[in-house]
C-alpha positions in Angstrom: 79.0 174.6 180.3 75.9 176.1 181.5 77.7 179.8 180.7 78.2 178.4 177.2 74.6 177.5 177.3 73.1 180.7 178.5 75.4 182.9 175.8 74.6 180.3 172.6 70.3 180.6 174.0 70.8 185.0 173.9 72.5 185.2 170.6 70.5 183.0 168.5 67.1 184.8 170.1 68.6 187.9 168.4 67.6 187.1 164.8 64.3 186.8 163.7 62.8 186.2 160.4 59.7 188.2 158.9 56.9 186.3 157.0 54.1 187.7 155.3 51.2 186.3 153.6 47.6 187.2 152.5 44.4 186.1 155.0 43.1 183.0 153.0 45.8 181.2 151.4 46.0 177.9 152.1 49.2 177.7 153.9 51.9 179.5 155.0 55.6 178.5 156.0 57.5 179.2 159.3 60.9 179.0 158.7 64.1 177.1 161.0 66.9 175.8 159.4 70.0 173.9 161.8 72.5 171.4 161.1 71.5 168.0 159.0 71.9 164.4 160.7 70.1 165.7 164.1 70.4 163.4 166.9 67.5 160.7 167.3 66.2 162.6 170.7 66.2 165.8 169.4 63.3 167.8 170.7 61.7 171.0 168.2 59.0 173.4 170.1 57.1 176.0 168.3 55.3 178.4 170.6 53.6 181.4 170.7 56.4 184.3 172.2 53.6 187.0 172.2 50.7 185.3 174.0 52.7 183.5 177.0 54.4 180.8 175.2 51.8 178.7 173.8 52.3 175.6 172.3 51.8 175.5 168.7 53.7 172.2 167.5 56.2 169.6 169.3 58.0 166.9 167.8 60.1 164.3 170.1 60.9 160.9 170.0 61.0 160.9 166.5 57.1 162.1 166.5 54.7 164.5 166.8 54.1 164.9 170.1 50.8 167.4 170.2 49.2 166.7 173.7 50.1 170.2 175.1 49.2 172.0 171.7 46.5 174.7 172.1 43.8 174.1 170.3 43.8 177.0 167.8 46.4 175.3 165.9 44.6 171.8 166.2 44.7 170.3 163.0 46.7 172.9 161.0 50.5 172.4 161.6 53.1 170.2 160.2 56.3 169.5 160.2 58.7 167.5 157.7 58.4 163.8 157.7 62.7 163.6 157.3 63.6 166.7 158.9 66.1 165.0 161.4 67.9 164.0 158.2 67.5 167.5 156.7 67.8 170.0 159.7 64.8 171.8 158.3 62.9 172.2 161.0 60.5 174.7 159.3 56.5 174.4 160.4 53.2 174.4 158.0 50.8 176.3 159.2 47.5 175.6 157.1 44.5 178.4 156.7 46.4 181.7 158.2 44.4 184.3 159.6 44.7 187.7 161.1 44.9 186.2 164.3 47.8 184.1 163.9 49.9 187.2 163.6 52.7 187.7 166.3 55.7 186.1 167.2 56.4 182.7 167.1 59.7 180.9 168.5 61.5 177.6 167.4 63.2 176.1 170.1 65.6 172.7 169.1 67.2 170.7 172.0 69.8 168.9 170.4 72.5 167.4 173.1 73.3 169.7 175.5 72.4 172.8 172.8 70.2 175.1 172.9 68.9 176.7 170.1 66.4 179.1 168.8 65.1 181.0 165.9 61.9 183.7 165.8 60.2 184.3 163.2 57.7 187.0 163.2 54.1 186.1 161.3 52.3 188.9 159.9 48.8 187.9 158.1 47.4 190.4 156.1 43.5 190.6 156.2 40.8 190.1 153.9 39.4 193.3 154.7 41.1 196.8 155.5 40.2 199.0 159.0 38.7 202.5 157.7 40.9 205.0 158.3 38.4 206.9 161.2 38.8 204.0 163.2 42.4 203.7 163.3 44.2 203.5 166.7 40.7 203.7 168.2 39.4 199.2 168.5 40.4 196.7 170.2 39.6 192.8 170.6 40.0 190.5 173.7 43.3 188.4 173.9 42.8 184.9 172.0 42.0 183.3 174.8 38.4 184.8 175.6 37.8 184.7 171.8 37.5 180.9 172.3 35.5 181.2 174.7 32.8 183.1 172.5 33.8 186.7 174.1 34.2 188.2 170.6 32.9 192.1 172.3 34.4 194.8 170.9 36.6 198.4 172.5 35.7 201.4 171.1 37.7 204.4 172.5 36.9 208.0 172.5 33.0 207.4 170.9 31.3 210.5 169.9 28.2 211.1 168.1 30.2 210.5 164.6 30.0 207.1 165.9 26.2 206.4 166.4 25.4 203.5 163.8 24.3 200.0 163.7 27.2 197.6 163.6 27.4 194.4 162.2 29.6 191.3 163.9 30.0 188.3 160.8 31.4 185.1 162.8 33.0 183.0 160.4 34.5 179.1 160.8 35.0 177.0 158.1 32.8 174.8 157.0 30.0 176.5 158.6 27.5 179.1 157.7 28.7 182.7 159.0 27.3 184.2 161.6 26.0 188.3 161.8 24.6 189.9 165.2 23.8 193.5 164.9 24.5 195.9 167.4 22.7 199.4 167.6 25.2 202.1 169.3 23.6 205.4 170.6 26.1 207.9 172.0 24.3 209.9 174.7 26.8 212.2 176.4 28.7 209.7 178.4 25.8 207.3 178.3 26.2 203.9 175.9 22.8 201.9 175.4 23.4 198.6 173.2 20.9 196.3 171.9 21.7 192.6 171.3 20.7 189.1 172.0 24.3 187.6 172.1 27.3 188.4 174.2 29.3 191.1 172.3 29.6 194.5 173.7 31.5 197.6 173.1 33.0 199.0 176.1 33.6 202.7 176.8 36.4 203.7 179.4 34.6 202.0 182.6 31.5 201.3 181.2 30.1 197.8 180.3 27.1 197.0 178.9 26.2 193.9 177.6 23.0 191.6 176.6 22.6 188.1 176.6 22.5 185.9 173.4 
């Protein structure tokens, strides 16, 4: 049994579905589809695959269960009311942003089974990268983002890149948010003006200013 197991988890892992939808429509639908008339303890996990399995929605007992869900989704998932009955097992995910791009996994304990479907979420932004700085930024993983650590990677800066950059934080329901930051390329020298925690880094170099 636990071969049969361990065979039925790999194969279903194997397909994945591809969604796509436009930063700032309202909602956007996961999809996972099984068998109608589940079984009353039926478990259904949505987590993150690409950022260490975070929990993004549970439902057990016949309920949501969302004590272990991460906060990023708090507020903005939901499931079917009936979908023991239905076997659509499909999530809501309201308000999708760039940053809920990456792979997401639905894992269904029914009985002794195992299942699982992927589906891979790809948000399109409001606002296209310019072509110069392609390949060349990077943000922090989402875990120091909610922790206000919204800095910046710039590789390979030369004097092309000397400007004055602009940061707009945005949350709904609230006012946005810009901080300025003055970049001056000296040879292999950075020097950044700011009053708020957001930095660009350079190879080894940090340099940062307080808020």
């Amino acid at each position: 049994m636990i071969l049969y197991l361990i065979l039925c988890f790999i194969f279903l892992s194997d397909h994945q579905v591809e969604v796509k939808v436009e930063e700032g429509s309202e909602f956007v639908t996961l999809p996972c589809k099984t068998t109608p008339d589940l079984p009353e303890d039926t478990t259904v996990e949505w987590t993150r695959s690409d950022l260490g399995l975070m929990t993004v929605h549970v439902y057990a007992n016949r309920n949501d269960d969302l004590m272990t869900q991460d906060e990023v989704y708090r507020d903005r998932t939901k499931m079917n009311d009936d979908l023991l009955r239905t076997g659509d097992l499909s999530l809501t995910l309201k308000h999708p942003t760039e940053r809920d791009s990456g792979g997401y996994i639905c894992t269904i304990y029914r009985d002794k089974d195992i299942l699982t479907q992927k589906v891979l979420l790809r948000v399109k932004g409001q606002y296209e990268q310019h072509q110069y700085y392609k390949q060349r930024t990077k943000m922090k993983s989402t875990f120091l983002l909610k922790l206000g650590d919204v800095g910046l990677t710039l590789k390979h800066p030369t004097d092309d890149d000397i400007s004055t950059y602009t940061c707009t934080i945005s949350r709904k329901g609230k006012i946005p948010k810009n901080k300025q930051v003055e970049l001056h390329v000296r040879g292999l020298t950075i020097i950044l003006y700011n009053k708020q925690i957001l930095y660009l880094t350079i190879f080894s170099l940090h340099t940062s200013a307080s808020w």
